[in-house]
Backbone as numpy.savetxt, mean C-alpha at the origin, in Angstrom:
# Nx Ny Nz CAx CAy CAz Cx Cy Cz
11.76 -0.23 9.84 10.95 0.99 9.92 9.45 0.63 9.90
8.56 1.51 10.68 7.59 1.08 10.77 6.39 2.25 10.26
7.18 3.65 10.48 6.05 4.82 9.67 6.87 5.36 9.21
6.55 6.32 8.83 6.97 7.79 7.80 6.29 8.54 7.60
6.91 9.35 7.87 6.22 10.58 7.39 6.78 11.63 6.43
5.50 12.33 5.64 6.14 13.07 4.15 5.84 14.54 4.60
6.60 15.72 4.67 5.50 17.13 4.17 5.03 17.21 3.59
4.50 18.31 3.22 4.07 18.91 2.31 4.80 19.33 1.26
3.99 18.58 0.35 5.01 18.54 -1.38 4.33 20.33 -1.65
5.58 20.93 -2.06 4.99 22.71 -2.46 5.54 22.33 -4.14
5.83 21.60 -4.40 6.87 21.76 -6.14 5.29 21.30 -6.76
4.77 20.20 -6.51 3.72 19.08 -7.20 2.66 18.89 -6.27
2.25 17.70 -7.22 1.08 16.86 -7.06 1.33 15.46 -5.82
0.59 15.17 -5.15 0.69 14.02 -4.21 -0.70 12.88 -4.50
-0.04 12.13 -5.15 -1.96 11.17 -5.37 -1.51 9.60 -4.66
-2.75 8.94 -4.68 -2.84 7.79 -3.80 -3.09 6.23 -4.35
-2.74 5.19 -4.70 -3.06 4.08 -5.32 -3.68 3.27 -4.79
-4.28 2.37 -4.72 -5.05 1.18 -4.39 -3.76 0.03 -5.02
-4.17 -1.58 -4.72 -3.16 -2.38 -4.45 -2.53 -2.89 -5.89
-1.47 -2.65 -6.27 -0.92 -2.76 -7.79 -0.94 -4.89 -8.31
-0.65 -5.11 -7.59 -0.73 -6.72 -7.85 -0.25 -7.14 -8.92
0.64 -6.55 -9.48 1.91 -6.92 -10.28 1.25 -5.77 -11.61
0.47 -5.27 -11.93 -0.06 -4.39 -12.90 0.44 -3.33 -13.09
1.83 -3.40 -13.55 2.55 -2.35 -13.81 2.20 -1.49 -14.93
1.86 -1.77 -15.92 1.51 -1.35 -17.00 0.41 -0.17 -16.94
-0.46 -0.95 -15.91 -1.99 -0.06 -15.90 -1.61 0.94 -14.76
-0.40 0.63 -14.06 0.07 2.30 -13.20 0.38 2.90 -14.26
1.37 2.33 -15.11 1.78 3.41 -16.09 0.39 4.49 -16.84
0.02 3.55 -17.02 -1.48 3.91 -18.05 -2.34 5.23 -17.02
-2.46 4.67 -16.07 -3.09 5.53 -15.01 -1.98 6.41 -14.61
-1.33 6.43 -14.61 -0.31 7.98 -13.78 -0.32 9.08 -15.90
-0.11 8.52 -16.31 -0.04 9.25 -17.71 -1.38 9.85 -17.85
-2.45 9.56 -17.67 -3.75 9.85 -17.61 -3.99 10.93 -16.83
-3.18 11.42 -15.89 -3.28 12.25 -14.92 -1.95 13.67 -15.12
-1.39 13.07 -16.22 -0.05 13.98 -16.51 1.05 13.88 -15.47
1.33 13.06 -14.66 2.00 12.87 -13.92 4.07 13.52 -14.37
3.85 14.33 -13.00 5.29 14.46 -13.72 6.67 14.09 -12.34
6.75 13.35 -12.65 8.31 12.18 -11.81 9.05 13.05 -11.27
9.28 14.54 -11.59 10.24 15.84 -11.47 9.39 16.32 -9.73
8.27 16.43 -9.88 7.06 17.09 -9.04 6.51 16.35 -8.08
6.03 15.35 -8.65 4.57 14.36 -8.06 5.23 13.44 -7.36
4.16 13.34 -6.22 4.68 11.97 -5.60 3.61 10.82 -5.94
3.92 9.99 -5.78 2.50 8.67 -5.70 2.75 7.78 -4.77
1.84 8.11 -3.53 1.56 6.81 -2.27 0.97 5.44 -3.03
1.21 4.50 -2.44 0.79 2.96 -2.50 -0.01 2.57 -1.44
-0.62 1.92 -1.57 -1.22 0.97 -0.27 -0.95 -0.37 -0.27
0.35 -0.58 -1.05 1.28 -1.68 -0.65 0.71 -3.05 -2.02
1.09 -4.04 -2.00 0.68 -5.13 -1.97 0.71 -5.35 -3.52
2.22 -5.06 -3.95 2.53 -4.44 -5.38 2.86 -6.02 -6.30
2.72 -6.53 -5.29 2.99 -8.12 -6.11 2.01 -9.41 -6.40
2.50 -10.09 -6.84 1.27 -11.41 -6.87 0.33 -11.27 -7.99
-0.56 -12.13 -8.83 -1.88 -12.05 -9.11 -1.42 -11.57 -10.40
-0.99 -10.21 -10.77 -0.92 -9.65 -11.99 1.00 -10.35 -12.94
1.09 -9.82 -13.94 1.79 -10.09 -14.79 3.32 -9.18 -14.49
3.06 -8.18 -13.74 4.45 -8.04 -13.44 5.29 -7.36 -12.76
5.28 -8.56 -11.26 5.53 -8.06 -9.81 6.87 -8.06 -9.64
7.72 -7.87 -10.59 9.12 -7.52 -10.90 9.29 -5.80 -11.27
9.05 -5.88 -12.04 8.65 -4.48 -12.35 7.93 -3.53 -11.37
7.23 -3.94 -11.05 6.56 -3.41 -9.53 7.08 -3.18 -8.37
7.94 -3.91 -8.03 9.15 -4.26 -7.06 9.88 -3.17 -7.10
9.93 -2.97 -8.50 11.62 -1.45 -9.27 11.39 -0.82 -8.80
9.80 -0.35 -8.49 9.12 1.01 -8.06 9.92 1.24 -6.87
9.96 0.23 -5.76 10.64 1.42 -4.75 11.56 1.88 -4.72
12.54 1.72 -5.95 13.83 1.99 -5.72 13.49 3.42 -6.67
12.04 4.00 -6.80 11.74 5.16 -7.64 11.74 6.60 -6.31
12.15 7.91 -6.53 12.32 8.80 -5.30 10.57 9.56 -5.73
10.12 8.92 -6.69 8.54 9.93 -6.96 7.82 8.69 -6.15
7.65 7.04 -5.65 6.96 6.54 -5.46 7.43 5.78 -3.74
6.11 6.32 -3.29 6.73 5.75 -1.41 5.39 4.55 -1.63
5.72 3.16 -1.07 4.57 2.24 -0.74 4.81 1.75 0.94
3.36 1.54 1.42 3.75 0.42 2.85 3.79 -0.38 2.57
4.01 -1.21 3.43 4.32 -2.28 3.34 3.61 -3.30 3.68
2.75 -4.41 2.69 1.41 -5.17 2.10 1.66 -6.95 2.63
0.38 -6.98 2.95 1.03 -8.84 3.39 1.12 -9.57 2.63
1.38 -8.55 1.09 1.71 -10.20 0.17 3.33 -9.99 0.14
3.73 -8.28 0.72 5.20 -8.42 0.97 5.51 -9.21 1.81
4.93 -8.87 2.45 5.07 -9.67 4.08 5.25 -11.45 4.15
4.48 -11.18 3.05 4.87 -13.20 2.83 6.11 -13.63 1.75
6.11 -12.33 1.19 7.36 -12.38 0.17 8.67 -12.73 1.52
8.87 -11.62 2.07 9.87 -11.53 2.86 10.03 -12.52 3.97
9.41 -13.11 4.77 9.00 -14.03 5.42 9.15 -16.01 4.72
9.04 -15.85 3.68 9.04 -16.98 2.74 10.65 -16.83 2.37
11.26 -16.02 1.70 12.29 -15.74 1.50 13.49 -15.87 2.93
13.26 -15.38 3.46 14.05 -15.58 5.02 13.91 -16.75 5.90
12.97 -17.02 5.33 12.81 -18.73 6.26 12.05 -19.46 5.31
12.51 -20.09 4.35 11.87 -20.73 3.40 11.48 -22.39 3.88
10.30 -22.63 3.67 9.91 -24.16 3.80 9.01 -24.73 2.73
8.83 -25.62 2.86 7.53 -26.06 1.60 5.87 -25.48 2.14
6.49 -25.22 3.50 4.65 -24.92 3.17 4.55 -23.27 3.31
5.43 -22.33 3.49 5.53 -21.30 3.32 5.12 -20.84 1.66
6.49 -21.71 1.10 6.13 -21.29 -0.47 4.85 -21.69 -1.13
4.70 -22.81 -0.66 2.61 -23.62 -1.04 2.01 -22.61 -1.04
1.89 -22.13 0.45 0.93 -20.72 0.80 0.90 -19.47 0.20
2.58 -19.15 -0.29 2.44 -18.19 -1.27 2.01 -18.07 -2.49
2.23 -19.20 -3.02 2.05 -19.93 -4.26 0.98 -19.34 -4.58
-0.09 -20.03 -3.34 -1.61 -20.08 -4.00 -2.11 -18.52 -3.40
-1.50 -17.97 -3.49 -1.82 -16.28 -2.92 -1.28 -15.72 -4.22
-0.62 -16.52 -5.18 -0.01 -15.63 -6.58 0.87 -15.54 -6.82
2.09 -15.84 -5.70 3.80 -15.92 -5.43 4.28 -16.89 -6.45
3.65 -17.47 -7.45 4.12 -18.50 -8.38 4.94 -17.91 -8.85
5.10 -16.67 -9.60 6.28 -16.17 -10.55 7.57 -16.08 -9.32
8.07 -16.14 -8.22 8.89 -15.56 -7.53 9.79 -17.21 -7.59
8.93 -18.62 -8.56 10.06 -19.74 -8.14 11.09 -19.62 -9.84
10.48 -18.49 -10.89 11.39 -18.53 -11.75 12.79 -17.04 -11.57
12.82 -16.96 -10.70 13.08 -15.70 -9.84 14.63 -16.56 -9.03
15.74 -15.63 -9.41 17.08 -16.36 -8.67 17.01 -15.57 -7.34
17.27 -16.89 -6.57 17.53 -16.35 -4.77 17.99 -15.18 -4.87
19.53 -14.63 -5.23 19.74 -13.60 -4.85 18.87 -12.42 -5.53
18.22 -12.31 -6.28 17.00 -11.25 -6.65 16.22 -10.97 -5.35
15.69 -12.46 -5.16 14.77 -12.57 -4.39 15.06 -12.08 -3.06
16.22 -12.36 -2.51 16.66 -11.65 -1.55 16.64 -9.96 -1.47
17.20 -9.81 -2.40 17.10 -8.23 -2.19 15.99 -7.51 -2.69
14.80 -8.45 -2.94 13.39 -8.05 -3.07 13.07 -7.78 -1.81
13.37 -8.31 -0.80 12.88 -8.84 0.33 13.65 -7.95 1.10
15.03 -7.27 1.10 15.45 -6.74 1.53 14.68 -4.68 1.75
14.64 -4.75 0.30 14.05 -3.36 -0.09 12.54 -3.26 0.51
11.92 -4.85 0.29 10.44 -4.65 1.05 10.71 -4.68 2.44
11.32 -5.17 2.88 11.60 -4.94 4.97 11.83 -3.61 5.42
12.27 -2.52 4.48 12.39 -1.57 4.05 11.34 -0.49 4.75
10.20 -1.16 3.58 9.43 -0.17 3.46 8.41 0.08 5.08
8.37 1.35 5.07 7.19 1.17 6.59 5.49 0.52 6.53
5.05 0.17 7.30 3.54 -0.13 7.34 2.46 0.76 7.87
2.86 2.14 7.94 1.92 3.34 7.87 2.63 4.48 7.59
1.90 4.73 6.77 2.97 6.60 5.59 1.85 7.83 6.65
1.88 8.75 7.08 1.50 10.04 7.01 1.68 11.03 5.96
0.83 12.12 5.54 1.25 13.07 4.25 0.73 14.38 4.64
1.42 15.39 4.79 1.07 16.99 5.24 0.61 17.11 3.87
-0.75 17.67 3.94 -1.32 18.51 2.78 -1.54 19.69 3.73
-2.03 20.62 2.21 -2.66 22.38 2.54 -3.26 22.49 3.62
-3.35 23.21 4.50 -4.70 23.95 5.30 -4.66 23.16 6.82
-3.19 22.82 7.05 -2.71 21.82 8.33 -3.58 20.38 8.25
-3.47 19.84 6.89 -4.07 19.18 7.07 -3.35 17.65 6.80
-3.71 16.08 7.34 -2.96 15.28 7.24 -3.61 13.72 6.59
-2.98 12.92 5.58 -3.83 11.83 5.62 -2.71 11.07 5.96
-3.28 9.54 5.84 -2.58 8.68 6.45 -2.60 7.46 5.30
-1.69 6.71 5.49 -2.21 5.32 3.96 -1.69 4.10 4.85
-1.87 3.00 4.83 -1.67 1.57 5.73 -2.47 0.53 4.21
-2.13 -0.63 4.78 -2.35 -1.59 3.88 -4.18 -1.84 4.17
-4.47 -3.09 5.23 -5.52 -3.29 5.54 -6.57 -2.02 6.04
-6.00 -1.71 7.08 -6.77 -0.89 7.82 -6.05 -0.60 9.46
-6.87 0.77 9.56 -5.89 1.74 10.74 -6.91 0.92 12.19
-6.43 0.25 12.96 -7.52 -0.45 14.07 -7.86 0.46 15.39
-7.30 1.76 15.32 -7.40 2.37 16.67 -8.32 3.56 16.87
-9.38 4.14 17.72 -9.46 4.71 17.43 -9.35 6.23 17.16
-7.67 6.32 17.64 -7.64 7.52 17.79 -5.57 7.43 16.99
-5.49 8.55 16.56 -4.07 8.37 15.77 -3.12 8.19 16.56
-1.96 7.65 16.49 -0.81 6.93 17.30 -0.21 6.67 16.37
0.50 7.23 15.47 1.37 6.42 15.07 2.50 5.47 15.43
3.05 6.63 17.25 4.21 6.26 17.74 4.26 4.45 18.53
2.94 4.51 18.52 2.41 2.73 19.29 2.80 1.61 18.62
3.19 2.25 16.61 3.34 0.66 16.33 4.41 0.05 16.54
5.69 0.50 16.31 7.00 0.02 17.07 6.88 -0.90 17.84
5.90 -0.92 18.97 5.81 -1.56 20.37 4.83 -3.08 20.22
4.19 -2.65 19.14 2.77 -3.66 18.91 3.00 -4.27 17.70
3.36 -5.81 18.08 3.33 -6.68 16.89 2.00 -6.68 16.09
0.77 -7.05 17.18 0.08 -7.25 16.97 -1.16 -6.47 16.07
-0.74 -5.24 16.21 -1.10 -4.09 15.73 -1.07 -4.02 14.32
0.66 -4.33 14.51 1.04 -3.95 12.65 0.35 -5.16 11.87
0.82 -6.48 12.37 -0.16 -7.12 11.43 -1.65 -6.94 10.86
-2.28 -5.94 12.06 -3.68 -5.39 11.94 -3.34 -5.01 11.10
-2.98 -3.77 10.41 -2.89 -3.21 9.67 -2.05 -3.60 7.96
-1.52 -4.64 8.22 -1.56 -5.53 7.00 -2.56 -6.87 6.88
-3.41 -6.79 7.79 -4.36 -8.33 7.41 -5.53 -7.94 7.58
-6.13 -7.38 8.60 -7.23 -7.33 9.09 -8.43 -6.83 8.05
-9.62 -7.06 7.77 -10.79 -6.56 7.64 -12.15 -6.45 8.49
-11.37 -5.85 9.89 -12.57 -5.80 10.65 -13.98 -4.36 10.35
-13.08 -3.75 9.96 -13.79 -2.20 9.68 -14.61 -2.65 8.65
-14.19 -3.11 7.27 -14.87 -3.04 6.70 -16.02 -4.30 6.03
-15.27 -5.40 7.03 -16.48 -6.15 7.30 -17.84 -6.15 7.69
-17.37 -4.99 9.26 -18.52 -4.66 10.24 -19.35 -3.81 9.52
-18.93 -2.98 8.85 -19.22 -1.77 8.44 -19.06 -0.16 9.57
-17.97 -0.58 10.08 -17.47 0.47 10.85 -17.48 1.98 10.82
-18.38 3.11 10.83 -18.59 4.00 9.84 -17.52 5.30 11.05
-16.94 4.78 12.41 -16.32 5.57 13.26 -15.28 6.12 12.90
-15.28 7.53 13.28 -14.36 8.40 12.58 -12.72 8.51 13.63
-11.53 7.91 12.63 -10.30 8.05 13.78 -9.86 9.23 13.69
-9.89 9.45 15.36 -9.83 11.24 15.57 -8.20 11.33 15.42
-7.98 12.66 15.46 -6.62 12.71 15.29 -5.86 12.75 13.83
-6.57 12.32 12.39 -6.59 12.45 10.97 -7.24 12.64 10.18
-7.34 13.58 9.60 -8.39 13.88 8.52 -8.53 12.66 7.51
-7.65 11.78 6.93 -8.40 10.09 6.23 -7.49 9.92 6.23
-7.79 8.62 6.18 -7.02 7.18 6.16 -7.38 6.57 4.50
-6.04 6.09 3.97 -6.33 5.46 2.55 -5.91 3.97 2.86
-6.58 2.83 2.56 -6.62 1.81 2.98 -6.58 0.73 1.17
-6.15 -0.51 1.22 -6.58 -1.51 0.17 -6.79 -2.43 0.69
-6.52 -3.54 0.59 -6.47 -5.29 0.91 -7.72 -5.82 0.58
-8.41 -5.08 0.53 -10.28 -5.53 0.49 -10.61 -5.15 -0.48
-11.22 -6.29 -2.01 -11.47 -5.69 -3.12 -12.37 -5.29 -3.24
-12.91 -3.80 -3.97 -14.30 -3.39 -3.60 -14.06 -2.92 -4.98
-15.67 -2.94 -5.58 -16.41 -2.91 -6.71 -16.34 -0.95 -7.12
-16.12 -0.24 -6.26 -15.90 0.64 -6.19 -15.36 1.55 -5.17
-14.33 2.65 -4.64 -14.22 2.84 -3.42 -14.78 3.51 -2.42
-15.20 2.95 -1.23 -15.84 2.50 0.26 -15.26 3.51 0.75
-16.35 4.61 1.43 -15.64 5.43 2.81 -16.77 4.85 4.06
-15.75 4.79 5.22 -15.80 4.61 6.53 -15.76 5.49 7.41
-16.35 6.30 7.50 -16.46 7.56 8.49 -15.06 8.48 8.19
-13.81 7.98 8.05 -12.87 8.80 7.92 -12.06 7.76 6.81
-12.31 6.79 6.65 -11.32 5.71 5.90 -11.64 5.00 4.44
-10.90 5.53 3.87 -10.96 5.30 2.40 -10.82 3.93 2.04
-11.55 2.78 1.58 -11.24 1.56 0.94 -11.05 1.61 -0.66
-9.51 1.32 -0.75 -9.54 1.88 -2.86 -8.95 0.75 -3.59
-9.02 -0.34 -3.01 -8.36 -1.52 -3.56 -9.49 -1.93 -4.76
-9.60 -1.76 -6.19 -10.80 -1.82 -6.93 -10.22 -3.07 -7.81
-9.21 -3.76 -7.09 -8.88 -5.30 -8.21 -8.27 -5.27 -9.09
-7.96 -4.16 -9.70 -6.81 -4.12 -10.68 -6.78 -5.25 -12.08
-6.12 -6.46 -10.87 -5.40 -7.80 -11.54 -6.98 -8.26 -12.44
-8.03 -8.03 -11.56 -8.81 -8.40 -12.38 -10.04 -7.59 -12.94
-10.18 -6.44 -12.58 -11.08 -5.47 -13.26 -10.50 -4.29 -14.65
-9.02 -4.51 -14.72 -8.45 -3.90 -15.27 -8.15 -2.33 -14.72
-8.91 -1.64 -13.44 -9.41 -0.39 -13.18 -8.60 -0.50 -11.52
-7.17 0.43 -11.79 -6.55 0.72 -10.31 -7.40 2.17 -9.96
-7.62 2.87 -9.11 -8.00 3.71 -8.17 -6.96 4.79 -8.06
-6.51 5.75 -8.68 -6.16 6.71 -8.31 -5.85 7.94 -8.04
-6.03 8.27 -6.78 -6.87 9.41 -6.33 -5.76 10.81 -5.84
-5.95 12.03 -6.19 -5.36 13.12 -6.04 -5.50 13.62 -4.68
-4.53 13.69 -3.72 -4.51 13.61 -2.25 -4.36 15.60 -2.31
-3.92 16.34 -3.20 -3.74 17.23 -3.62 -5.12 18.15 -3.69
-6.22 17.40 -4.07 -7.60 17.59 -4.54 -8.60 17.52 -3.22
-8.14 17.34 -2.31 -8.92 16.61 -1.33 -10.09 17.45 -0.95
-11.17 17.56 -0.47 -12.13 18.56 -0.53 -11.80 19.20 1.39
-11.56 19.98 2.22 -11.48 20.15 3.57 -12.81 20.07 4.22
């Protein structure tokens, strides 16, 4: 699968995360902070729920949660990829990306880590109030106009959207027509970055202690 799309939640709340990096604890901490209720609420991801932090096991559980949808992040992407074709320099590379905890980790876990992350899609859509729509991807949305139906077809694409930092390198401030915002992570920022229409909320977590998360519910029109 490569998108999804959600309606409009009428029961609850719909809010948005920046990249968890094994910091399970401080979702907890942060969704309680907000009264979050598991019955109602949904909570989007912007993927990339593993690595770096203390506990990308626990993080992992999340998708098997019906309140929490994530895309799918290139440190999954190397999870799953490493796991399915394992070599020494695959795992090296993960290693030093944070994948260290995944060698005290038994294959078959690991497998069906990898299974549930192949899973997940690499761009969510979300109907809010007032016909209105956002969008969430890992890196960043590269086109400038909405398509979701293109990524299927484009390898090259989806990896955009799990690797790339061209937008917010350049400082890209162009607005992609066709969605009211885009929620984006992969790029750690000191605070979160808008781009003409595109949200950067990846605020480091693993190492600022401070995840990003934002009430999609609240959104101003």
């Amino acid at each position: 699968m490569f998108y999804q799309h959600f309606r409009q939640n009428i029961v609850g709340r719909d809010f948005v995360i920046g990249d968890l990096h094994g910091m399970y604890d401080l979702l907890m901490s942060s969704l309680a902070n907000v009264g979050f209720d598991r019955e109602k609420d949904r909570c989007f991801s912007c993927g990339d729920l593993i690595d770096r932090g203390p506990a990308s096991e626990k993080c992992l559980s999340l998708m098997e949660e019906p309140w929490f949808h994530c895309v799918r992040g290139n440190h999954e992407q190397c999870m799953i990829d490493t796991v399915r074709q394992p070599s020494a320099h695959e795992i090296a590379q993960w290693v030093l990306c944070g994948g260290d905890w995944h060698l005290q980790v038994s294959s078959e876990r690991m497998n069906r880590y990898a299974d549930m992350a192949s899973e997940q899609p690499v761009l969510i859509s979300v109907d809010l109030p007032g016909d209105r729509q956002v969008a969430i991807c890992h890196a960043e949305y590269p086109l400038p106009v909405w398509n979701p139906e293109k990524i299927a077809s484009d390898p090259d694409l989806v990896r955009a959207m799990q690797w790339s930092r061209t937008r917010i390198q350049s400082e890209d401030d162009s607005v992609v027509a066709g969605i009211d915002h885009i929620f984006c992570g992969h790029t750690i920022v000191d605070q979160p970055v808008t781009l003409g229409n595109t949200h950067f909320i990846d605020t480091g977590g693993f190492e600022s202690n401070c995840l990003t998360l934002l009430c999609l519910s609240e959104l101003a029109e």
